[in-house]
C-alpha positions in Angstrom: 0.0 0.0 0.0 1.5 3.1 -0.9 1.2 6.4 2.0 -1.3 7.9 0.5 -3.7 5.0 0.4 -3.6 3.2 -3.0 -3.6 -0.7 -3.0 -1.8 -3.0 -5.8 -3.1 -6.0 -6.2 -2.0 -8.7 -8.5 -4.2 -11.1 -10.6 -1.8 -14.1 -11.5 -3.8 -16.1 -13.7 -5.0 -13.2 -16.3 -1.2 -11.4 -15.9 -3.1 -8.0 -14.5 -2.0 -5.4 -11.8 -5.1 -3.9 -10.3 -5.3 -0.9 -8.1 -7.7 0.1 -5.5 -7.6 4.1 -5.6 -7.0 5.7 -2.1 -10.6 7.3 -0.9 -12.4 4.3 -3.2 -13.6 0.9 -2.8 -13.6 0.1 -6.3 -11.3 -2.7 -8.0 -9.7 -1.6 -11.4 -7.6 -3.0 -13.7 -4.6 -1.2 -13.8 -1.8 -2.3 -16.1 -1.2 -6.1 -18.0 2.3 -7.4 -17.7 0.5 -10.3 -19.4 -1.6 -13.4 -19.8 1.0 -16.7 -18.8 3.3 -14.8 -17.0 1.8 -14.5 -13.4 3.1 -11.9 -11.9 3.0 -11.9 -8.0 5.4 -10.0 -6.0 5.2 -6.1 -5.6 7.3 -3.4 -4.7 7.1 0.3 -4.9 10.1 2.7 -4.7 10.8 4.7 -2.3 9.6 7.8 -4.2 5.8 6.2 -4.8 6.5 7.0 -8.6 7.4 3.4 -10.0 6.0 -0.1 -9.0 8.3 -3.2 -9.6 6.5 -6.3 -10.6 8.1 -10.1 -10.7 6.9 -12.4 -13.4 7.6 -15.6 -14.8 9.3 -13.0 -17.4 11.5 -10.9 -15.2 11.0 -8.0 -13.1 8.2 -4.9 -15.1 9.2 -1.8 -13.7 5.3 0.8 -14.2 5.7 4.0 -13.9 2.2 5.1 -12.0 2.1 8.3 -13.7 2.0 7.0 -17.8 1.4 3.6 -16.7 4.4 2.5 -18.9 5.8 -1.3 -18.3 9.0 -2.0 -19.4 11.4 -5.3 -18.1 14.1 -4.8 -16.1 17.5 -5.6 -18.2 20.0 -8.1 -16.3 22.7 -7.2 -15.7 25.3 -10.2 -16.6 24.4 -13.5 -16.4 21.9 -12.6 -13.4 18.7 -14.2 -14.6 15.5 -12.0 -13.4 12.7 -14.8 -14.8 10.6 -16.5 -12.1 11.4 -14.7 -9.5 
């Protein structure tokens, strides 16, 4: 849960982030990392501006603002999948 109230919540099987919305009681689909690659496993930053998903793919960094999802890039051999 973030301070100011919002929840992330993740739907493994369909590969969704949901959000509750602080103030609300209302369930909403928020971003797809994707169908097959169950993400479960959240994080925010310590700024509350990005949320870092694991996956069967790697880790999705979201920025909360655009709702943009890009993977994390390993660094070396370091494999990120499954985590």
């Amino acid at each position: 849960m973030s301070r100011r109230g919002d929840v992330y919540i993740t739907d493994s099987a369909a590969g969704v982030v949901h959000r509750v919305a602080a103030g609300t009681r209302a369930l909403e689909p928020f971003v797809t990392i994707g169908e097959g690659l169950y993400p479960n496993g959240l994080a925010l930053d310590a700024a509350e501006r990005t949320l870092y998903v694991a996956s069967a793919a790697g880790i999705s960094r979201i920025d909360l603002t655009t709702k943009r999802v890009s993977l994390l890039e390993p660094v070396g051999d370091t494999a990120l999948g499954g985590i």
